[in-house]
C-alpha positions, 0 to 999 in steps of 0.5 A: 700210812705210818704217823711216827714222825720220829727222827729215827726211823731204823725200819725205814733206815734199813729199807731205803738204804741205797747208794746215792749222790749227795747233790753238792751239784746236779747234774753230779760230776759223773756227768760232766764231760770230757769233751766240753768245751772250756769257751762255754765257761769264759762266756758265762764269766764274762756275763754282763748279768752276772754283774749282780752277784757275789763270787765265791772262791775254792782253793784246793790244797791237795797235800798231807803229811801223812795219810789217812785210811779212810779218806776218798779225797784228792790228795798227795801225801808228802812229808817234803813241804817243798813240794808245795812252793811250785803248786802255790806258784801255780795258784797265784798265776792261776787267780790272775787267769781267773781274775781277767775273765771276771768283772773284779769288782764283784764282791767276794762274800765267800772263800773256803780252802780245802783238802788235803790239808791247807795248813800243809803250807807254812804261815808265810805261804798261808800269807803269800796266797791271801794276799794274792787273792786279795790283789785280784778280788775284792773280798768283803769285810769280816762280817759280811762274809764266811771265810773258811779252813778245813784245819787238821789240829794234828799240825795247827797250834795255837799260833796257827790258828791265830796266824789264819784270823789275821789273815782274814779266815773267820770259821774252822772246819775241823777233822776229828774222826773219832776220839777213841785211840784204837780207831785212830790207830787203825784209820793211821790218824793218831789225834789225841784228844788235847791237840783238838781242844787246844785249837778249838780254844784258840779259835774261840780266843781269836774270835773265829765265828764258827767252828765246825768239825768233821766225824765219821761212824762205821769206820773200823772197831767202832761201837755204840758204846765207843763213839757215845764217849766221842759225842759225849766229849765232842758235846763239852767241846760244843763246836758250833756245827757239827757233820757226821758221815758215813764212812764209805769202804769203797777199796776198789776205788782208793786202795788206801783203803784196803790198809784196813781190815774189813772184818772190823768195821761195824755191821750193818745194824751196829752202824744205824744203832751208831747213827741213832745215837749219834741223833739223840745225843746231838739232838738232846744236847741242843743241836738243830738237825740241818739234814743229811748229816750235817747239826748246827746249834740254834744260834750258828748261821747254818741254823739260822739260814735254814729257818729263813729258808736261805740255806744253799749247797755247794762242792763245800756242802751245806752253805749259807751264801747263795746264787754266788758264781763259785771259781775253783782253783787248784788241782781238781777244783770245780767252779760253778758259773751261771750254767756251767759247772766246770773242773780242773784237771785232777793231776797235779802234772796235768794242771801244772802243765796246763797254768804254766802255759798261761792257759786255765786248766779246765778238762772237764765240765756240762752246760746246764741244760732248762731241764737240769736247772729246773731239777737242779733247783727242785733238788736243792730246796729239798736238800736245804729246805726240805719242802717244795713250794710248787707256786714257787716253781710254777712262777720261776719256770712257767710250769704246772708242777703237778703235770711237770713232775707227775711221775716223780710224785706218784713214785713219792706216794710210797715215801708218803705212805712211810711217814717221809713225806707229805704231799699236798695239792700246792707242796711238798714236805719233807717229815722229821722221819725223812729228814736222813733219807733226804738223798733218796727222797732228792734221788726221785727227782734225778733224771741221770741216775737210771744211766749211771752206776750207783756204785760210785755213790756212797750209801745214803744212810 
């Protein structure tokens, strides 16, 4: 058994890369089904139960300016901002829809508005959809509560930034990327480095509590060299959070992606050196490594919620609001509501066509069955919390955990004889050298993933 239990492990990097979900649900939406059937998802919403628990609502603004290379999102990209006026008519009608299946008198603690580029509306339309929420449902006061933007500082100035804390929004995400011209050159996301310092300012100067922001290492022309200035000068920036991804190519899935060239994205070897400096750079600066690829200082409540072992994930990712009802609006949203994850229809058409006629527009969806819920718990705690208590379980599910997942932890003996985890009779631990390959550590305990193609994940490292 190795005892290095460094971080940065480039052996075992390159011996367990894979591809592989990144469990914001299990089961993944590769499992949801087309014939399900959307009555399910009123009965769990309309749970007496449930009465106890806080909702969290997604919005899904789908529409860019321009379009980004790299990007795997659902999208349309426009430079006609008309094209948003019906889309946010439709989002209105559909928070009263969603609204009559709910007890409203649920309070909510969470709210994200994602892309797309949410700041594609205008500040009036920004305006017009928040008041429209808060008509339906009761949204808890600033410091009981994360309201959250994905922002693109190439269209939010200052005013803009100010403009969404009075609406309420009270933590930014933002999309970096990388700050070295070239790459933004060849990705088409031309963001000069002022545009990001402006709005990250005025969010400090409009008491936003959180700022966080996006990179990505392995896209085109990145070297070792070239992203330690952008985490150099991301590190004077001092964001609260910080999530650096692995850029996935996958062309044969979102042909924006072919506008690059294949022979200058870094190899292999280069994206891991990438990798580990982007871990001592974070990590020396201050940054508590939260997994995965997420970095939080000690002092932001993703930090925080980790260490009292509270931290949750969701379609947003990493989250600290917990065992709340999750409804997605919008074109392709998924909802989360007791046992039943549930999708909108992807296309604008479809969905439009859907909430004109007074209907929600769920397409798509799965009923958790005892055995996804217990797995879907066993990974989370992993993800969040990278340990699992087996009394824990044993209590929650009237199992014997050893018995329940003997097979899953034999096949974990290898990850232990790497120095990735530690097993023990009552838990399991995940060590610092396992912390960036969570996911296959996570993946053991997925019954799906032998029925599915991995090729539609990205790479784990």
């Amino acid at each position: 058994m190795s005892n290095d239990n460094s971080l940065f492990r480039p052996d075992l990097l390159a011996k367990y890369s894979a591809n592989g979900p990144r469990y914001t649900s299990y089961p993944t939406a590769l499992q949801f089904r087309d014939d399900f059937d959307p009555a399910d998802y009123l009965r769990s919403a309309a749970d007496p139960g449930a009465s106890s628990t806080d909702l969290s609502l997604y919005f899904h603004i789908p529409f860019c300016d321009t379009v980004c290379f790299y990007c795997g999102c659902n999208k349309v990209a426009t430079k006609n901002r008309a094209h948003a006026r019906p889309y946010l008519a439709q989002l209105k009608r559909e928070i009263a829809l969603q609204a009559a299946c709910f007890d409203t008198r649920r309070p909510v603690s969470q709210l994200h508005w994602g892309g797309g580029t949410p700041t594609f509306l205008s500040h009036d339309e920004t305006a017009e959809l928040m008041a429209a929420t808060r008509e339906h449902f009761m949204l808890l006061p600033d410091a009981e509560a994360e309201y959250s933007i994905e922002v693109d500082p190439r269209e939010a100035s200052p005013e803009t930034i100010a403009h969404l804390r009075k609406l309420g929004f009270n933590r930014l995400s933002l999309g970096v990327q990388d700050f070295d011209p070239v790459v933004q050159q060849a990705i088409n996301r031309i963001q000069p480095l002022e545009m990001t310092a402006s709005v990250m300012q005025a969010a400090r100067d409009t008491g936003f509590h959180s700022i966080g922001v996006d990179l990505i290492y392995g896209l085109p022309h990145q070297t070792v060299e070239s992203f330690s200035r952008t985490l150099d000068t991301m590190i004077e920036l001092a964001p609260d959070r910080l999530s650096v991804f692995a850029y996935a190519h996958m062309p044969q899935l979102f042909k924006m992606q072919r506008q690059m060239d294949p022979a200058t994205l870094p190899s292999p070897d280069v994206r891991l050196a990438i990798l580990q400096r982007v871990v001592e750079r974070l990590t020396g600066a201050g940054y508590v490594y939260i997994g995965m690829d997420h970095f939080a200082l000690p002092t932001d409540e993703l930090a925080r919620a980790q260490a009292q072992r509270t931290l949750h994930r969701n379609f947003q990712g990493y989250s600290t609001r917990a065992e709340c009802d999750l409804i997605g609006f919008g074109a392709s949203s998924i909802g989360k509501v007791g046992d039943v994850y549930a999708q909108n229809a992807k296309d604008l058409p479809g969905y439009a066509a859907a909430i004109d006629s007074g209907k929600l527009a769920i397409r798509r969806g799965v009923r958790l069955s005892a055995d996804d819920r217990l797995r879907g718990d066993v990974i989370t705690q992993l993800m969040c919390n990278l340990e699992l208590r087996f009394d824990e379980f044993e209590a929650a599910y009237g199992i014997r955990f050893a018995e329940t997942f003997e097979p899953e932890l034999e096949r974990l003996r290898g990850f232990e004889q790497d120095g990735l985890v530690s097993l023990a009779t009552d838990k399991l631990e995940v060590r610092m050298a396992g912390r960036m390959l969570v996911r296959n550590i996570a993946m053991v305990f997925d019954r799906y993933l032998g029925q599915q193609t991995l090729e539609r994940f990205s790479r784990t490292v």
